[in-house]
HTML snippet that shows the backbone in 3Dmol.js (N, CA, C, O; Angstrom):
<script src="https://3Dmol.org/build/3Dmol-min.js"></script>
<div id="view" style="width:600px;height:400px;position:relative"></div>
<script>
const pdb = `
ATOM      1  N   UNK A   1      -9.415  -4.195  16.380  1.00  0.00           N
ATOM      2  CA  UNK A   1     -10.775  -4.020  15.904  1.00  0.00           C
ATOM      3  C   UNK A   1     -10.953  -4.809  14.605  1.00  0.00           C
ATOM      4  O   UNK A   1     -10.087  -4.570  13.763  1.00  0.00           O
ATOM      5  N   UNK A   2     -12.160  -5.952  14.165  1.00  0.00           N
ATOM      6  CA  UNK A   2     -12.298  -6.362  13.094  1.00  0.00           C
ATOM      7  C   UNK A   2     -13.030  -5.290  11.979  1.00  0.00           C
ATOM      8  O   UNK A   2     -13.638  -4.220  12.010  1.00  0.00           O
ATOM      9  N   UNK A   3     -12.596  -6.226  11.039  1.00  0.00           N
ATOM     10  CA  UNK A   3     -13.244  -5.169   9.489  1.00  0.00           C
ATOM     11  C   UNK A   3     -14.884  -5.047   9.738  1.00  0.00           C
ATOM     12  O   UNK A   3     -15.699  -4.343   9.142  1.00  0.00           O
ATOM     13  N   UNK A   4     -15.090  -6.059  10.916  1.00  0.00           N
ATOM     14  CA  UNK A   4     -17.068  -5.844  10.481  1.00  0.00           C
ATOM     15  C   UNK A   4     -17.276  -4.482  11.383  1.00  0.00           C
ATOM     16  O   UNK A   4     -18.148  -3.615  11.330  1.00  0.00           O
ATOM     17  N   UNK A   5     -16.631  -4.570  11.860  1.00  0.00           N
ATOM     18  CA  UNK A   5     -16.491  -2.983  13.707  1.00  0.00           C
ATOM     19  C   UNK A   5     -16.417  -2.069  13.000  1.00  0.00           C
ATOM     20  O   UNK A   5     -17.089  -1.061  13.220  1.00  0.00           O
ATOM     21  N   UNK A   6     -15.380  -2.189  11.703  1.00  0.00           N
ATOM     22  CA  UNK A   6     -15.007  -0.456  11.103  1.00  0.00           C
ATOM     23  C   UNK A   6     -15.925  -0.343  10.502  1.00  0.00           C
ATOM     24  O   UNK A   6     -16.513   0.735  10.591  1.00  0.00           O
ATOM     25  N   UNK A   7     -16.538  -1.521   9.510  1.00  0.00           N
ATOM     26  CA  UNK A   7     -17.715  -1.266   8.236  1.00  0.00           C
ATOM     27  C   UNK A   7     -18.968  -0.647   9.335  1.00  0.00           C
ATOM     28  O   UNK A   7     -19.364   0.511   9.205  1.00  0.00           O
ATOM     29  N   UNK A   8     -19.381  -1.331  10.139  1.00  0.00           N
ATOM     30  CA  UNK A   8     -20.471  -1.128  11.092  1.00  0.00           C
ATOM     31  C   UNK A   8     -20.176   0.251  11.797  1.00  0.00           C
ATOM     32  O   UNK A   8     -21.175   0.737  12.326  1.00  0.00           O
ATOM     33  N   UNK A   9     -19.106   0.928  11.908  1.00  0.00           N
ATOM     34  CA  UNK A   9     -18.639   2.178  12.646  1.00  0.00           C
ATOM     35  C   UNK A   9     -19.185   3.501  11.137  1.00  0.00           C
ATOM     36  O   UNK A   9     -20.043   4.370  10.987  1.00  0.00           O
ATOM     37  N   UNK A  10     -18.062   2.906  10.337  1.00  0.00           N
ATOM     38  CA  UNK A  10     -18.948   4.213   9.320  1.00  0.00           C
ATOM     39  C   UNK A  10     -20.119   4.047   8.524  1.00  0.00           C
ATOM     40  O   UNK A  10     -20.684   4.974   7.943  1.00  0.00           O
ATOM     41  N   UNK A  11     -20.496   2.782   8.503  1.00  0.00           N
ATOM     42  CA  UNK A  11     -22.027   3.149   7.987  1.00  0.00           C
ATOM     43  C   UNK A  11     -22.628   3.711   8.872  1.00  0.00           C
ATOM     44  O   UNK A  11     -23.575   4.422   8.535  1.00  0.00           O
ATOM     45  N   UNK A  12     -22.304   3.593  10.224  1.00  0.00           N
ATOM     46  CA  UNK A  12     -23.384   4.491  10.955  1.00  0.00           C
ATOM     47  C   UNK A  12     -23.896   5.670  11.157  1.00  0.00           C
ATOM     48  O   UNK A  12     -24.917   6.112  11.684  1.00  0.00           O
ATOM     49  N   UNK A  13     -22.369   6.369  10.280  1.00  0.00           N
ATOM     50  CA  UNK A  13     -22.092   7.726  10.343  1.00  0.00           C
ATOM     51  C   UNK A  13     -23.193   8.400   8.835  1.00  0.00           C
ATOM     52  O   UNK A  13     -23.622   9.503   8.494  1.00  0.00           O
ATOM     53  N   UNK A  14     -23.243   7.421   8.470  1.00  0.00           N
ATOM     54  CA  UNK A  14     -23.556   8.378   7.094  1.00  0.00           C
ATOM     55  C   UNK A  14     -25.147   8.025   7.115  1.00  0.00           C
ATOM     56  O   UNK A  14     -25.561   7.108   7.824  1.00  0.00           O
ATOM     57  N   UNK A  15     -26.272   9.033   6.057  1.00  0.00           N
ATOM     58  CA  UNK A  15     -27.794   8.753   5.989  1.00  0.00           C
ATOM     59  C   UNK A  15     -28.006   7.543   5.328  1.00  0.00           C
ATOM     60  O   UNK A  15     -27.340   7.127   4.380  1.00  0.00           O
ATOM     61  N   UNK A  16     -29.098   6.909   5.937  1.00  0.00           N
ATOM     62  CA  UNK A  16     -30.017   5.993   5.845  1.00  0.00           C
ATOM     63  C   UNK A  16     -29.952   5.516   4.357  1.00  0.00           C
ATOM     64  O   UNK A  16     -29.659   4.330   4.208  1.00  0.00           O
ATOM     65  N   UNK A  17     -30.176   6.248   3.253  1.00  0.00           N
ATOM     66  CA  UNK A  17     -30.235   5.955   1.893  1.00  0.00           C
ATOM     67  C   UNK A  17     -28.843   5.158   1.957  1.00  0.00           C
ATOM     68  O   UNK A  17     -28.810   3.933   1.848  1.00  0.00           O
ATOM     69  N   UNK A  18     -27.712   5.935   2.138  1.00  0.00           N
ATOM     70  CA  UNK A  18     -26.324   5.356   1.733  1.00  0.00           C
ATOM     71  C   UNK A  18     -26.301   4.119   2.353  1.00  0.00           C
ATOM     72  O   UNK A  18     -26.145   3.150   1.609  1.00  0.00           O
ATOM     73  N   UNK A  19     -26.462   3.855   3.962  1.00  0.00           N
ATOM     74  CA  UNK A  19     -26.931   2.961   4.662  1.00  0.00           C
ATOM     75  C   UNK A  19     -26.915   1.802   3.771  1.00  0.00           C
ATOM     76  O   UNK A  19     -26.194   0.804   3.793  1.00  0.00           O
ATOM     77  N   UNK A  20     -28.122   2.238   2.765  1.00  0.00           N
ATOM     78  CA  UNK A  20     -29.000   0.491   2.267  1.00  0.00           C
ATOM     79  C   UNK A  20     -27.838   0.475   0.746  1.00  0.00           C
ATOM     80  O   UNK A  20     -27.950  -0.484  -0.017  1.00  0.00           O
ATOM     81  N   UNK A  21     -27.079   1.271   0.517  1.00  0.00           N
ATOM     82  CA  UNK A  21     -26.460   1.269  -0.486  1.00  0.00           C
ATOM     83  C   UNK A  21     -25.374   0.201  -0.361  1.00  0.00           C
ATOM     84  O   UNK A  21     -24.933  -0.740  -1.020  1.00  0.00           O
ATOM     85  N   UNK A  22     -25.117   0.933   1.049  1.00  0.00           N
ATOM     86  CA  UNK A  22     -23.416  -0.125   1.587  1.00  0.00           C
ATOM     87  C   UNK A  22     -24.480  -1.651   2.064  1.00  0.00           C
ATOM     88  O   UNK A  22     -23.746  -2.451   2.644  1.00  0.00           O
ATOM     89  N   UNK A  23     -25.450  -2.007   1.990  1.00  0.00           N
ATOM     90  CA  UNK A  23     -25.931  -2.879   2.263  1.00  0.00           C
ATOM     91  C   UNK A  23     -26.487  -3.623   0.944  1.00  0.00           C
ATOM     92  O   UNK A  23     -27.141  -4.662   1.036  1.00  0.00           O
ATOM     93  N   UNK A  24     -26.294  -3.243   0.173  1.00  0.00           N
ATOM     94  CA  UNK A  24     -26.936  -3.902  -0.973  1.00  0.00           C
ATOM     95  C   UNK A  24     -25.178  -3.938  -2.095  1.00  0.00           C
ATOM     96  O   UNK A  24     -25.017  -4.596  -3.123  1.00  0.00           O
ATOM     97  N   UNK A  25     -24.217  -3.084  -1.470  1.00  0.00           N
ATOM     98  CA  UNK A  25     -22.581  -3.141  -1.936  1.00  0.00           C
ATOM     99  C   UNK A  25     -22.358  -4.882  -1.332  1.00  0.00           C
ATOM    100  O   UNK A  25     -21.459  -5.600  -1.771  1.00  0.00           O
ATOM    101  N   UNK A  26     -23.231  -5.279  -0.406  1.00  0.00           N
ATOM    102  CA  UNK A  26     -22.315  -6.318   0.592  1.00  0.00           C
ATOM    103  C   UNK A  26     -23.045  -7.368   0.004  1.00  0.00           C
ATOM    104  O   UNK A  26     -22.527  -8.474  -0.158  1.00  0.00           O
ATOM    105  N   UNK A  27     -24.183  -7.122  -0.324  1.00  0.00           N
ATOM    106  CA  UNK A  27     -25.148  -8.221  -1.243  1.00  0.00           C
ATOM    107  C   UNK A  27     -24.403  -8.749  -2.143  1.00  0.00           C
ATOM    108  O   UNK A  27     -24.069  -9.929  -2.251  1.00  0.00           O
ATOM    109  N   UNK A  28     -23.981  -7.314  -3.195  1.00  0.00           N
ATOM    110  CA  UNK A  28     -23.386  -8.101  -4.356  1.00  0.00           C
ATOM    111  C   UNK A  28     -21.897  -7.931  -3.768  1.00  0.00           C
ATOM    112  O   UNK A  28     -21.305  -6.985  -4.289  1.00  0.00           O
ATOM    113  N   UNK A  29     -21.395  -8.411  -3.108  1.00  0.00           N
ATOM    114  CA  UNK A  29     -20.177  -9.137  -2.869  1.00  0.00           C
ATOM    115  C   UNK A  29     -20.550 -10.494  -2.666  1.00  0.00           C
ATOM    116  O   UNK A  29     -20.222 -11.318  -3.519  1.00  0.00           O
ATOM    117  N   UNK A  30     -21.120 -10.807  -1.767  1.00  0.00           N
ATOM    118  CA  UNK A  30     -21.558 -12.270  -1.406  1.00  0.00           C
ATOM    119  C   UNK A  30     -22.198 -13.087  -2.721  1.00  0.00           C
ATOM    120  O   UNK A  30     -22.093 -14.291  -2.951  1.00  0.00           O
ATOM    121  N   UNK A  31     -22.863 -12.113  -3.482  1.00  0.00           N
ATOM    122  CA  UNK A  31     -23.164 -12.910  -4.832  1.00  0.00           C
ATOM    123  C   UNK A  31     -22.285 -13.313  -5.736  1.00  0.00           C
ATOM    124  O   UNK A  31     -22.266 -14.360  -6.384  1.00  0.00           O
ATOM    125  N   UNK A  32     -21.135 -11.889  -5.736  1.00  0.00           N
ATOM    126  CA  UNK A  32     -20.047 -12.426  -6.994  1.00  0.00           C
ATOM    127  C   UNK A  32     -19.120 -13.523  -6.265  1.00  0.00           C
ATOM    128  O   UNK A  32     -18.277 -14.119  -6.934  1.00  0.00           O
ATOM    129  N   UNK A  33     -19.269 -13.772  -4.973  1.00  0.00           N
ATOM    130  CA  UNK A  33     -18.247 -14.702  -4.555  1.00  0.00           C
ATOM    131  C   UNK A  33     -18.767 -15.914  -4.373  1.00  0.00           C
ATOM    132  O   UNK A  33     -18.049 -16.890  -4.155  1.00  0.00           O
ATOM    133  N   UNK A  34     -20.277 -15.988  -4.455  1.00  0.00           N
ATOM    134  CA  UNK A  34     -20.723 -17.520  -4.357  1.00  0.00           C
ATOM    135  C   UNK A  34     -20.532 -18.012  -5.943  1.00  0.00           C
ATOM    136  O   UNK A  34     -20.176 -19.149  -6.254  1.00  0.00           O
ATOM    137  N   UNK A  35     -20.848 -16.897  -6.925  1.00  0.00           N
ATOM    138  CA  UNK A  35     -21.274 -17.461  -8.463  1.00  0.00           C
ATOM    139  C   UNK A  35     -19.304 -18.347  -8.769  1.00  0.00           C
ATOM    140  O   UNK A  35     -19.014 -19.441  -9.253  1.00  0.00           O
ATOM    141  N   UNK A  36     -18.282 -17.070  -8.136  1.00  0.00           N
ATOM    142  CA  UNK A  36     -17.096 -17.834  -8.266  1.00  0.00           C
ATOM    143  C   UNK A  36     -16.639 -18.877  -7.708  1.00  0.00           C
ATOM    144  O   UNK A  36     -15.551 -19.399  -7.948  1.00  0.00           O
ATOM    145  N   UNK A  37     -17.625 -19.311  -6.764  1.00  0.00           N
ATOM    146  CA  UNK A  37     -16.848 -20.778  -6.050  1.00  0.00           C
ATOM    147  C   UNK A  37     -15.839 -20.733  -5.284  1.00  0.00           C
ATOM    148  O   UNK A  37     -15.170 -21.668  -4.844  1.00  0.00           O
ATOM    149  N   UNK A  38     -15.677 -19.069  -5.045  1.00  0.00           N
ATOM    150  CA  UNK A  38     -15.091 -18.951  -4.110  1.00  0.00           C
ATOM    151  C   UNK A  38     -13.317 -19.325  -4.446  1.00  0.00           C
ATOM    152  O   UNK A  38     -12.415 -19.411  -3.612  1.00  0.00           O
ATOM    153  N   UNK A  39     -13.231 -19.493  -5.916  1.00  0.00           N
ATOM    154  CA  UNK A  39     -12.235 -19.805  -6.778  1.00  0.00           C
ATOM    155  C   UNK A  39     -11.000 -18.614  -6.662  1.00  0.00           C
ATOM    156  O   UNK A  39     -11.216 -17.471  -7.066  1.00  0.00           O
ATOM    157  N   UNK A  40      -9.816 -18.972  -6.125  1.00  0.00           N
ATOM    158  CA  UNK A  40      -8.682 -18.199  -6.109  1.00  0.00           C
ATOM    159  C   UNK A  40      -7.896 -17.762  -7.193  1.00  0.00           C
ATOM    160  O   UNK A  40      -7.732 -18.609  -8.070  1.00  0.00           O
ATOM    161  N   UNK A  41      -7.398 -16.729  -7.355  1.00  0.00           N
ATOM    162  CA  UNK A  41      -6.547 -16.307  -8.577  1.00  0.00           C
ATOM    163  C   UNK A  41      -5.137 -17.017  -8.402  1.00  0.00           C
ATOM    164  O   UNK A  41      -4.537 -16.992  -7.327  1.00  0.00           O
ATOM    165  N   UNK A  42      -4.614 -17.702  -9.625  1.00  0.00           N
ATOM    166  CA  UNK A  42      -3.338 -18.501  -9.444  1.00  0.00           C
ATOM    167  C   UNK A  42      -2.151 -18.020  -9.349  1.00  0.00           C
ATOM    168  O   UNK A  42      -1.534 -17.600 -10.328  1.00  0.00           O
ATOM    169  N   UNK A  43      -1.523 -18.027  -7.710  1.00  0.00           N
ATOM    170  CA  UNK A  43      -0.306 -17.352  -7.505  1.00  0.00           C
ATOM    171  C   UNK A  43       1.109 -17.918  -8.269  1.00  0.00           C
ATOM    172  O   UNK A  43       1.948 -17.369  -8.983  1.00  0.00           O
ATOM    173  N   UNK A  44       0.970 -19.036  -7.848  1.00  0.00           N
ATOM    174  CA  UNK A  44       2.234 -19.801  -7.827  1.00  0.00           C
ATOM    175  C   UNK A  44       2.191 -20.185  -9.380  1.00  0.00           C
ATOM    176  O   UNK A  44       1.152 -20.161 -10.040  1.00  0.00           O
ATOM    177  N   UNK A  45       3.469 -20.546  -9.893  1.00  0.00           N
ATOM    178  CA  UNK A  45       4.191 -20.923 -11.444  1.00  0.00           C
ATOM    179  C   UNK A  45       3.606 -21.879 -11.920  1.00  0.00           C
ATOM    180  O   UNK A  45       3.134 -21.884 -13.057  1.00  0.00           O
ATOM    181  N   UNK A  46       3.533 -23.249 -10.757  1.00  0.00           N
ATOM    182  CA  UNK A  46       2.584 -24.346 -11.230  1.00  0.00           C
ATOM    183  C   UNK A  46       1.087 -24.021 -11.335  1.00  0.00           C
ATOM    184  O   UNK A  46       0.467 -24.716 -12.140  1.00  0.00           O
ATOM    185  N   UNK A  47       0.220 -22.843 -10.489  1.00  0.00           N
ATOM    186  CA  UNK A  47      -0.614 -22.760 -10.311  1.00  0.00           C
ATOM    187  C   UNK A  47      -1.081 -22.280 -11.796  1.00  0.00           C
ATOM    188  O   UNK A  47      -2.055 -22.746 -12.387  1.00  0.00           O
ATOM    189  N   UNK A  48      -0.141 -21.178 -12.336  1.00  0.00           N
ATOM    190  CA  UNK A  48      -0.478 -20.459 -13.794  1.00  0.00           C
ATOM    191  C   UNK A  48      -0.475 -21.665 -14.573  1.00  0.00           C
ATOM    192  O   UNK A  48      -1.479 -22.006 -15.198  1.00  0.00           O
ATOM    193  N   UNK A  49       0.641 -22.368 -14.578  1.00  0.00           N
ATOM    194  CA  UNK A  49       0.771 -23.098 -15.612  1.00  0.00           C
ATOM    195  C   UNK A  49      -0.422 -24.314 -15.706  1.00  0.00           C
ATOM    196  O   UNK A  49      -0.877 -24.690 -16.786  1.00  0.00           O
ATOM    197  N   UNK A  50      -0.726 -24.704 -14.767  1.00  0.00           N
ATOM    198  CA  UNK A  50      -2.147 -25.541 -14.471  1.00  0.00           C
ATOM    199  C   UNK A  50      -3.166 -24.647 -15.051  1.00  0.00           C
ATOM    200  O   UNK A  50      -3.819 -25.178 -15.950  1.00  0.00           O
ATOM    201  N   UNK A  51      -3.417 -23.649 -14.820  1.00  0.00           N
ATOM    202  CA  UNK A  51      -4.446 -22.846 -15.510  1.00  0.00           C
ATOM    203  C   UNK A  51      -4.475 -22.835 -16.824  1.00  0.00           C
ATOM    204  O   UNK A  51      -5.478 -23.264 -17.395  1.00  0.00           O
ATOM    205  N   UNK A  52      -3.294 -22.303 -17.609  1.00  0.00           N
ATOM    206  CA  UNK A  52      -3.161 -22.066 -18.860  1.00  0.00           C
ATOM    207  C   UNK A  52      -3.007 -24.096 -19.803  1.00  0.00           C
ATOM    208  O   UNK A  52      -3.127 -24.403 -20.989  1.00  0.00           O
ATOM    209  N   UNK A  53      -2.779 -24.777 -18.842  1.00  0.00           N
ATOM    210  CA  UNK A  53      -2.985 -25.719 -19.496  1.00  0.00           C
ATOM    211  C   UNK A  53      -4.494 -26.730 -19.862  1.00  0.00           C
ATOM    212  O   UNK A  53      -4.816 -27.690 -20.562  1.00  0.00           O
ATOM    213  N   UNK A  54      -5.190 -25.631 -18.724  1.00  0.00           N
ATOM    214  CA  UNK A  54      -6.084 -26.261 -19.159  1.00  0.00           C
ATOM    215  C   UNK A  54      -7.443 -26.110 -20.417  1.00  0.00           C
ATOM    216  O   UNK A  54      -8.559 -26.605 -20.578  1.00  0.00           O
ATOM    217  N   UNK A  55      -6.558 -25.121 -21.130  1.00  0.00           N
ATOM    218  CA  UNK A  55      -7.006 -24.697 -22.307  1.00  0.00           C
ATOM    219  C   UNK A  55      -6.652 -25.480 -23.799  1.00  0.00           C
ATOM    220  O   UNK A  55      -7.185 -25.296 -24.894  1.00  0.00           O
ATOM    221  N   UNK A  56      -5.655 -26.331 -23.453  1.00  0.00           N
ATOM    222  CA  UNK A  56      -5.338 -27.497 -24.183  1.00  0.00           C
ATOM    223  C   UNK A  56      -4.646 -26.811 -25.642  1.00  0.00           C
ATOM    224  O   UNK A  56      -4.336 -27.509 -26.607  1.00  0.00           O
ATOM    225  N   UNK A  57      -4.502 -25.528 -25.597  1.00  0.00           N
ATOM    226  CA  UNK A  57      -3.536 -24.899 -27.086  1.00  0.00           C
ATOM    227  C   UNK A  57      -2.051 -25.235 -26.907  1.00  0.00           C
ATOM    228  O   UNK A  57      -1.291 -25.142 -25.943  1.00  0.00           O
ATOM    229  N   UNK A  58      -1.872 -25.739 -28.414  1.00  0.00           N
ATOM    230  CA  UNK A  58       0.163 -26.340 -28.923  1.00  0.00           C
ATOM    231  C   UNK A  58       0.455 -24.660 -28.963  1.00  0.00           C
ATOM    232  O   UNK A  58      -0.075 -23.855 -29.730  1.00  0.00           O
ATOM    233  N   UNK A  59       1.400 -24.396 -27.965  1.00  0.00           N
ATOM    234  CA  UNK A  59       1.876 -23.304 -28.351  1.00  0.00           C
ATOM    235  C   UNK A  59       3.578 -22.873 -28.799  1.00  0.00           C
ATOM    236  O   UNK A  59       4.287 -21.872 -28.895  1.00  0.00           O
ATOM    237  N   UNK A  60       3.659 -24.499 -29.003  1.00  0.00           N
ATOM    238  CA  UNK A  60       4.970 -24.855 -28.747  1.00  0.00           C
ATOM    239  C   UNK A  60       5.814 -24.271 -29.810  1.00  0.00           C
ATOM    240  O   UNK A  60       6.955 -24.024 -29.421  1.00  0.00           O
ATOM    241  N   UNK A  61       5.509 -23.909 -31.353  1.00  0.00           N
ATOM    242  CA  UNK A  61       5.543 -23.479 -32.362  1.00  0.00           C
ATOM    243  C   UNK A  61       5.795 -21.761 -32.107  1.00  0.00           C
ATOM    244  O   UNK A  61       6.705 -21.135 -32.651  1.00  0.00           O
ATOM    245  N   UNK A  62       5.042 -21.315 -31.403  1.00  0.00           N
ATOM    246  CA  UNK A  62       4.856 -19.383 -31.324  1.00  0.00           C
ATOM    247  C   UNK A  62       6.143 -19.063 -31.105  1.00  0.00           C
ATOM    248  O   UNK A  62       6.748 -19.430 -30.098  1.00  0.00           O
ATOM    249  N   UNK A  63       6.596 -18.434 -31.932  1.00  0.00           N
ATOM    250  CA  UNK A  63       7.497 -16.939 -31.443  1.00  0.00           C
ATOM    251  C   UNK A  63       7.134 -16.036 -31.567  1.00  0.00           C
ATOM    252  O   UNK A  63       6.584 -15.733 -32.626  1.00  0.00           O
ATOM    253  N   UNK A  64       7.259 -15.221 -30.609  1.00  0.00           N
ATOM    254  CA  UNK A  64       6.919 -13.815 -30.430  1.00  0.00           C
ATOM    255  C   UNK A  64       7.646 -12.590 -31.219  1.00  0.00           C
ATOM    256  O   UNK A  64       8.736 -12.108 -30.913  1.00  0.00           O
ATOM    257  N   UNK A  65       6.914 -12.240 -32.169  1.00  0.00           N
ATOM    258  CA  UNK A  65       7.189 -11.098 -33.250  1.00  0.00           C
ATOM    259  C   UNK A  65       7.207 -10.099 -32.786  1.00  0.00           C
ATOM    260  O   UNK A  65       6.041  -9.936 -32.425  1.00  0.00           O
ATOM    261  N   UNK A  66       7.962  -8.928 -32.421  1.00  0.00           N
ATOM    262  CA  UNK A  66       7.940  -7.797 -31.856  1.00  0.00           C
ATOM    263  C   UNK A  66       7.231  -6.855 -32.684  1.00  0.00           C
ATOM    264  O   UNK A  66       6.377  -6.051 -32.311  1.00  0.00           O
ATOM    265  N   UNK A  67       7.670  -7.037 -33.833  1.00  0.00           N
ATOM    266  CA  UNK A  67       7.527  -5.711 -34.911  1.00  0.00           C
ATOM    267  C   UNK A  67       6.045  -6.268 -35.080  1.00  0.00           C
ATOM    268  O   UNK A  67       5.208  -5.543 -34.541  1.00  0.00           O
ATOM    269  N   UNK A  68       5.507  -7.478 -35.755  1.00  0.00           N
ATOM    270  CA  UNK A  68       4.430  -7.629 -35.616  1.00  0.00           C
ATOM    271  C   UNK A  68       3.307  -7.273 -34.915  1.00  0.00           C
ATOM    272  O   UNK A  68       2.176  -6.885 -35.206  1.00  0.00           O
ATOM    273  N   UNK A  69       3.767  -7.450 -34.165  1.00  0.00           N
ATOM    274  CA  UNK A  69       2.851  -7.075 -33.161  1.00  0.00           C
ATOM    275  C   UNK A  69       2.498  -5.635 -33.230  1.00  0.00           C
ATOM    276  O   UNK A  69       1.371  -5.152 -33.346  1.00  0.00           O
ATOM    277  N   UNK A  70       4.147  -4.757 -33.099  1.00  0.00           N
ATOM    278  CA  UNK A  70       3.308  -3.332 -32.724  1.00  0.00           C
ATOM    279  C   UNK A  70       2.729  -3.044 -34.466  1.00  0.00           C
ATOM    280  O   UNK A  70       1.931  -2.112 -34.563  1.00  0.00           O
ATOM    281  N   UNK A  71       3.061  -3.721 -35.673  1.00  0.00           N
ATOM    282  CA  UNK A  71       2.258  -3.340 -36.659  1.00  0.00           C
ATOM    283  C   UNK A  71       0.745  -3.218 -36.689  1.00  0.00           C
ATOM    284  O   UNK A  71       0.163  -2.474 -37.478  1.00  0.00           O
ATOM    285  N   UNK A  72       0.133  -3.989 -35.786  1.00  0.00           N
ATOM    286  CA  UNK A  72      -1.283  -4.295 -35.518  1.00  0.00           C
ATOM    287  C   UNK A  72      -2.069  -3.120 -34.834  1.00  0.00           C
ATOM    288  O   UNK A  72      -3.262  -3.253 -34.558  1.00  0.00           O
TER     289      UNK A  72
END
`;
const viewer = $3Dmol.createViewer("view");
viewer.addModel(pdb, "pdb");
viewer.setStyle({}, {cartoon: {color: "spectrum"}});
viewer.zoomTo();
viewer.render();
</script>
């Protein structure tokens, strides 16, 4: 059975109001996924590291202060 069979199986079950609820839930899915381009979250090592590079910060300098940190 596909996911549209199950979604289409229990909206049917429930009133009309909820109905337009799960129908206006599916709206804004299709909206937040067009505004993202449909853009994937970066799995892979190169994929992060492509991401984070494209922020262009020298981070080459940072060490990570433990105590610092939790002083904050």
């Amino acid at each position: 059975m596909q996911y549209a069979d199950i979604i289409a199986r229990e909206a049917d079950s429930l009133p009309l109001e909820k109905q337009a609820e799960v129908l206006d839930f599916i709206e804004f899915l299709k909206d937040r996924q067009s505004r993202s381009g449909g853009a994937s979250i970066p799995r892979t090592p190169e994929e992060i590291e492509g991401f984070f590079r494209s922020f262009k910060v020298d981070t080459s300098g940072y060490k990570f202060d433990r105590e610092e940190a939790n002083a904050r």
